[in-house]
C-alpha positions in Angstrom: 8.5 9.7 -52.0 11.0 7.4 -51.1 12.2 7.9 -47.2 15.3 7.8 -48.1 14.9 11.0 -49.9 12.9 12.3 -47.4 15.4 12.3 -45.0 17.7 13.7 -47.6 15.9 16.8 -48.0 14.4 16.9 -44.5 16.9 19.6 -43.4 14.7 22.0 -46.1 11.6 20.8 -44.3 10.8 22.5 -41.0 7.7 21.7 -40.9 8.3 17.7 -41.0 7.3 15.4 -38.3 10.2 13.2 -38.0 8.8 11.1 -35.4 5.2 10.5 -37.4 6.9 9.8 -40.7 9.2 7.3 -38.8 6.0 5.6 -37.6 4.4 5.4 -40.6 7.0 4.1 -42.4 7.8 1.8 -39.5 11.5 3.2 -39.8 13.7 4.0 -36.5 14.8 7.4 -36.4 18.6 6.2 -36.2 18.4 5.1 -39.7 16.4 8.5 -40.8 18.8 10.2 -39.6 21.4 7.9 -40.8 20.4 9.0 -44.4 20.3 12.4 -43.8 24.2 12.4 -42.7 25.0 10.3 -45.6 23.4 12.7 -47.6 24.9 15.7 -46.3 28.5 14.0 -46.8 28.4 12.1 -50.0 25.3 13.6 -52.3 23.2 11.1 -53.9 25.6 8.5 -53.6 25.0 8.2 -50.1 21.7 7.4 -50.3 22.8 3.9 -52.0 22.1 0.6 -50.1 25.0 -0.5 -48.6 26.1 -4.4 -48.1 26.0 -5.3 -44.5 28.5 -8.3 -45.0 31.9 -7.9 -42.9 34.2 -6.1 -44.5 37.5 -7.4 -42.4 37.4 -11.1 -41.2 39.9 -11.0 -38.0 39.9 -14.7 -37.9 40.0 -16.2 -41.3 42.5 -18.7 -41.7 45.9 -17.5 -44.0 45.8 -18.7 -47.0 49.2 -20.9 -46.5 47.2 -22.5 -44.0 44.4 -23.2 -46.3 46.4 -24.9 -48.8 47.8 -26.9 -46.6 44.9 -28.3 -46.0 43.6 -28.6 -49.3 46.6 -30.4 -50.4 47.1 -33.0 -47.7 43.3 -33.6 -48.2 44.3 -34.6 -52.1 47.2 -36.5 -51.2 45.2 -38.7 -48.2 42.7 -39.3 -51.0 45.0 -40.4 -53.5 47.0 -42.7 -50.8 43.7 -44.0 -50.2 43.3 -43.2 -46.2 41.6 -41.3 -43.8 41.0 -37.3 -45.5 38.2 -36.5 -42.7 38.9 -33.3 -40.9 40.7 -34.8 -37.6 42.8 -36.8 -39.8 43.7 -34.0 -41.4 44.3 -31.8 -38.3 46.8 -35.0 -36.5 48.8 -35.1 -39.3 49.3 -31.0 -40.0 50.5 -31.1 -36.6 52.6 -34.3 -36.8 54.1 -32.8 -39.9 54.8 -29.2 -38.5 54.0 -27.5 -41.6 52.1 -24.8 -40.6 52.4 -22.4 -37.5 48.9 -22.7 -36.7 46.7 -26.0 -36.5 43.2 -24.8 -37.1 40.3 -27.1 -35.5 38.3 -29.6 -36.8 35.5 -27.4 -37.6 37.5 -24.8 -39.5 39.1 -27.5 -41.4 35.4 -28.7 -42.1 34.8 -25.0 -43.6 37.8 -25.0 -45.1 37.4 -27.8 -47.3 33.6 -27.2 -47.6 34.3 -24.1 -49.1 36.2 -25.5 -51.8 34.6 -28.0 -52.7 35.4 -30.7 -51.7 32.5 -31.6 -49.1 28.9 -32.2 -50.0 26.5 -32.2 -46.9 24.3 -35.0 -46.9 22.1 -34.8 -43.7 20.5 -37.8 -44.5 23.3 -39.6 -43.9 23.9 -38.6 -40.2 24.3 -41.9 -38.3 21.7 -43.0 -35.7 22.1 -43.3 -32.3 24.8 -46.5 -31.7 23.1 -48.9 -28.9 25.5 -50.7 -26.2 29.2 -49.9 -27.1 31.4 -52.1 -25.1 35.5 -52.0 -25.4 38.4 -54.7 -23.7 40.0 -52.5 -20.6 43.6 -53.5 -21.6 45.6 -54.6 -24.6 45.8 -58.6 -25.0 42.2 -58.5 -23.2 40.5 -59.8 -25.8 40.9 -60.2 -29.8 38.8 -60.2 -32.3 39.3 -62.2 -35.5 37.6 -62.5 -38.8 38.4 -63.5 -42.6 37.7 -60.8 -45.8 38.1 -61.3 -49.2 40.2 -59.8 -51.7 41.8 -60.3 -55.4 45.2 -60.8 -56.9 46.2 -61.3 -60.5 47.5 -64.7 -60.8 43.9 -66.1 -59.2 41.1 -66.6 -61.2 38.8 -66.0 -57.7 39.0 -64.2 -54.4 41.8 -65.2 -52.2 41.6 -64.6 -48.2 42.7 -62.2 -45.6 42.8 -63.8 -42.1 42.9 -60.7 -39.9 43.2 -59.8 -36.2 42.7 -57.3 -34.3 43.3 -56.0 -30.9 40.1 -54.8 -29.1 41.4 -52.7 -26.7 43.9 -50.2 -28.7 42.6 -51.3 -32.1 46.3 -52.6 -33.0 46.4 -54.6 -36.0 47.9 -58.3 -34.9 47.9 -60.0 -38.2 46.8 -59.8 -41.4 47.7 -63.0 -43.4 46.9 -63.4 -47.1 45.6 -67.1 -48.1 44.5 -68.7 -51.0 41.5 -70.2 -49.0 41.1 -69.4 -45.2 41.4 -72.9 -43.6 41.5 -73.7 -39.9 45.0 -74.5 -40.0 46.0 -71.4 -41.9 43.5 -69.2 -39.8 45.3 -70.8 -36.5 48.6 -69.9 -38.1 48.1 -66.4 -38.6 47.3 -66.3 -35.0 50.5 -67.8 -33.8 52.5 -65.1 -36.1 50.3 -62.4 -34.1 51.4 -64.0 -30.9 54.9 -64.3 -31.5 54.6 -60.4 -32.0 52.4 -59.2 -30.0 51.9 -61.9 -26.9 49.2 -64.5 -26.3 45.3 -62.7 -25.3 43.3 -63.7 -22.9 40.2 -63.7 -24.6 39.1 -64.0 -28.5 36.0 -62.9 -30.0 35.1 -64.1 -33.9 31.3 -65.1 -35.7 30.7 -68.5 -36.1 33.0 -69.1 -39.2 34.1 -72.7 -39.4 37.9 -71.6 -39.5 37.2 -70.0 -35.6 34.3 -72.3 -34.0 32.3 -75.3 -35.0 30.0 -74.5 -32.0 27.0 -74.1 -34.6 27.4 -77.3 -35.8 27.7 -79.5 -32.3 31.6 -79.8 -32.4 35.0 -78.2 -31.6 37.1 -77.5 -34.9 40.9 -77.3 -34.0 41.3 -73.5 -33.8 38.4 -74.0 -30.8 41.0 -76.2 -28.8 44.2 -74.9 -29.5 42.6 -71.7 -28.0 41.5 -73.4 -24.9 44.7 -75.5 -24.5 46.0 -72.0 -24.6 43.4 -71.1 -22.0 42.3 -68.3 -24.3 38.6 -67.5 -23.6 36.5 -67.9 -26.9 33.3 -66.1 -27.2 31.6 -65.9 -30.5 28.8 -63.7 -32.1 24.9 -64.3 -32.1 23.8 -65.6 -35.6 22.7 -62.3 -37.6 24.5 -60.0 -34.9 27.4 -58.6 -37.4 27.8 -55.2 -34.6 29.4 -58.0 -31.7 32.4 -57.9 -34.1 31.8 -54.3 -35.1 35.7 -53.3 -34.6 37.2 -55.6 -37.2 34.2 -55.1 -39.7 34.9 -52.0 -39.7 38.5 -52.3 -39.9 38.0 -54.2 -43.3 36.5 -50.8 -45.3 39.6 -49.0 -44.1 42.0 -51.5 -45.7 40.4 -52.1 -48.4 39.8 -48.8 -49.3 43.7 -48.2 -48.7 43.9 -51.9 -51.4 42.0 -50.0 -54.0 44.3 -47.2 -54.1 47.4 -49.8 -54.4 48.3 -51.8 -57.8 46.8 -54.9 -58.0 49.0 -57.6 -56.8 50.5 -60.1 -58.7 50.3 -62.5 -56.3 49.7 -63.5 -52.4 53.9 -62.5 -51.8 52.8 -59.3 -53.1 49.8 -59.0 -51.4 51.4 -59.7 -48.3 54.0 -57.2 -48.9 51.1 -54.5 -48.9 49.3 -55.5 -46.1 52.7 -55.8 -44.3 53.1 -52.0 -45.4 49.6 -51.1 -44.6 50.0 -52.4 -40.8 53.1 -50.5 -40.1 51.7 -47.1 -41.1 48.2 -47.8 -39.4 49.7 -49.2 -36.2 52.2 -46.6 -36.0 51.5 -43.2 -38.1 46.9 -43.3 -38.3 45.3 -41.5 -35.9 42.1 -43.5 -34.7 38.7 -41.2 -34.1 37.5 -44.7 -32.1 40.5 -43.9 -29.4 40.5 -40.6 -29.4 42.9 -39.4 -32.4 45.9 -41.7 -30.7 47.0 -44.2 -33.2 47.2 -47.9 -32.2 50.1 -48.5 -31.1 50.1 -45.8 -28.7 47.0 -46.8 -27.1 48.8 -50.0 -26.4 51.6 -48.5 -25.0 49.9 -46.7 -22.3 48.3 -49.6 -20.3 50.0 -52.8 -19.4 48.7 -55.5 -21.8 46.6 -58.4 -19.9 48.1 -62.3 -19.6 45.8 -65.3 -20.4 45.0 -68.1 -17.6 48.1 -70.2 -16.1 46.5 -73.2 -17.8 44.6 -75.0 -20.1 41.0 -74.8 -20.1 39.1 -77.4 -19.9 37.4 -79.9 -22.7 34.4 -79.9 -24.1 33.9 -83.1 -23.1 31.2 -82.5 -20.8 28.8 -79.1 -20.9 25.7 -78.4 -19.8 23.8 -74.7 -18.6 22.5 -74.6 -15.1 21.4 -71.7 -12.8 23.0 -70.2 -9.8 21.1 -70.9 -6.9 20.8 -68.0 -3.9 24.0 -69.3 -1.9 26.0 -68.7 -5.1 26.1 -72.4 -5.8 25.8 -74.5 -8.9 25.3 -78.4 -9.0 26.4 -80.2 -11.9 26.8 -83.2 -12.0 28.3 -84.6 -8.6 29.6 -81.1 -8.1 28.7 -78.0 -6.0 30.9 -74.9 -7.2 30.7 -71.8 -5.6 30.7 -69.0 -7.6 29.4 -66.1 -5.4 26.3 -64.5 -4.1 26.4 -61.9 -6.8 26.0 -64.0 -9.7 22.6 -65.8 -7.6 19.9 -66.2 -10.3 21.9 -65.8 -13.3 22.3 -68.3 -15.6 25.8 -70.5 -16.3 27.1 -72.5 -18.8 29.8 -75.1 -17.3 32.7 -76.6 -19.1 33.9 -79.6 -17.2 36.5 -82.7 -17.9 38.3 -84.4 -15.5 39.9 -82.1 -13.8 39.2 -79.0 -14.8 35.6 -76.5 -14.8 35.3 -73.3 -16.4 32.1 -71.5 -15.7 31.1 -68.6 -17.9 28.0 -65.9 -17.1 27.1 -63.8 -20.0 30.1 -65.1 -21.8 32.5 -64.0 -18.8 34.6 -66.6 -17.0 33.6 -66.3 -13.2 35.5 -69.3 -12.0 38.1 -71.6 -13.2 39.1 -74.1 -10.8 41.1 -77.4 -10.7 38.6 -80.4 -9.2 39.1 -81.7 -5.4 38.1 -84.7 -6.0 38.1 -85.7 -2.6 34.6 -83.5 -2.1 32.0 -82.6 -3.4 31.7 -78.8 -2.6 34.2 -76.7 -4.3 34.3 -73.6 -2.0 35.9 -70.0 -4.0 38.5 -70.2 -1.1 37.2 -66.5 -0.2 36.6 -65.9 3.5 33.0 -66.4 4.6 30.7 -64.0 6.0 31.7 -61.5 4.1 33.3 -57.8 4.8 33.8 -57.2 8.5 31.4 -54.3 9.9 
């Protein structure tokens, strides 16, 4: 007989072992006795497995609240931006059109429940290796060229873009015909005149930033170090050194897709001009902590490039730093520091002028005393004072 009616009926049953028949049964006497109440107040109904699924859900999101979400997700979508879940949750709470902002997680639910996420676990990113990021605005730039199509051109034209490493501003985006040196080196002038001139640039080894590669200095290489902006390019086959702007190059094109096609580069320009307002000034950025651009640059002072020119490639060469600190090239001992003993240097030197770079940081930039051969750092010696 089924226990259930057992302990319906039990009460007619003096003679039952409640206790054995639990034990048997492997049933706690809570729940016997749980069916025996139920049957004494509701019959044979009672005795009807009952769902244990909540039955009040204290804090499930009102449905206003919901569809908030559900619409700005359709309407970042069809704009062609960001529609994860923080995106979502920065601008509800920009917008103000909803008393409560939920989290990202019950955003994730949200939209998970209707649809419009599929998991896909085997998608989960690995483990990034050495992240590195500029301390200040103007620290360092990186640059690189994408392509992209227009109506009036039978092939791809160019976008020459920049981009600030520090608060991920957007510098310049300048649509070409065909990315030249020349054309490359003026959309870096237009982002200067904006934004002020960096300190440091970092680009692949693309003709239009750096002939290095090839055994010579293309004219965006000097203009740079006339500048005295501090060019370091990529590894061959090392894409992730310039990680920030690759990356930046889905997000706009994903934003082009959603756009008409332009007619032409004025047009093009016009919606790349468009695009840089909103993403400098209205995107939050997961990379900077949901702030958008612009207000990452605006809370650290930007960093100034060197009073001066640096110097000509006209002579180069890689030498070691012995244990004083020193290295000799040619006639030349420059003192660099103790802490930099060991390392390997490469030294940029011209007449008058010598830049001296350790894993791709300047460590000394110095005007020649050509009246000696040592070039002391001018620090004090001995060191600290005990």
């Amino acid at each position: 007989m089924d226990v259930r009616m057992v302990a319906a009926i039990s009460g007619q049953l003096p003679e039952l072992n409640v206790a054995e028949l639990c034990r048997a049964r492997g049933l706690s006497r809570e729940t016997f006795y749980k069916y025996r109440r139920r049957f004494a107040e509701s019959g044979i109904a009672g005795l009807e497995l009952r769902s244990r699924a909540a039955q009040r859900f204290p804090r499930k999101m009102p449905a206003d609240v919901e569809d908030a979400v559900v619409t700005l997700r359709k309407e970042l979508v069809d704009g062609g931006l960001d529609a994860g879940p923080g995106s979502i949750q920065y601008h509800l709470g920009q917008r103000g059109s909803v008393n409560l902002v939920p989290s990202e997680a019950t955003i994730w639910r949200i939209l998970t429940q209707r649809g419009f996420i599929t998991r896909q676990p085997h998608k989960r990113p690995k483990g990034a290796g050495r992240r590195f990021e500029a301390a200040a605005p103007n620290e360092r730039w990186q640059g690189d060229v994408t392509e992209w199509v227009v109506a009036d051109h039978s092939t791809t034209v160019d976008i020459v873009n920049f981009l600030d490493d520090h608060s991920r501003v957007w510098i310049r985006g300048l649509a070409v015909a065909s990315a030249t040196v020349e054309l490359s080196w003026e959309a870096f002038v237009q982002g200067v005149e904006r934004w002020g001139m960096p300190a440091g640039f970092l680009s692949d080894n693309g003709l239009v930033f750096s002939g290095k590669l090839h055994g010579f200095e293309v004219a965006f290489e000097a203009n740079l170090r006339a500048a005295g902006v501090i060019q370091v390019t990529s590894s061959p086959g090392h894409p992730q050194t310039c990680g920030k702007i690759e990356r930046f190059h889905q997000t706009l094109k994903k934003w082009l897709r959603k756009q008409p096609l332009a007619a032409n580069l004025a047009e093009l320009q016009t919606q790349l001009d468009t695009f840089a307002d909103y993403y400098n000034r209205e995107r939050p950025h997961r990379g900077i902590g949901r702030s958008t651009p612009l207000e990452r640059w605006q809370a650290t002072p930007p960093i100034s490039s060197l009073n001066g020119s640096l110097p000509a490639r006209l002579h180069h060469t890689d030498s070691v730093v012995d244990e004083r600190g020193v290295i000799r090239v040619q006639q030349w001992r420059i003192h660099v520091g103790v802490t930099h003993a060991h390392q390997p240097a490469h030294i940029l030197l011209d007449d008058s002028t010598t830049a001296v770079f350790i894993n791709h940081e300047l460590v000394r930039y110095l005007q020649l005393d050509r009246s000696r051969s040592y070039q002391p750092s001018g620090l004090p010696r001995g060191g600290p004072r005990r």
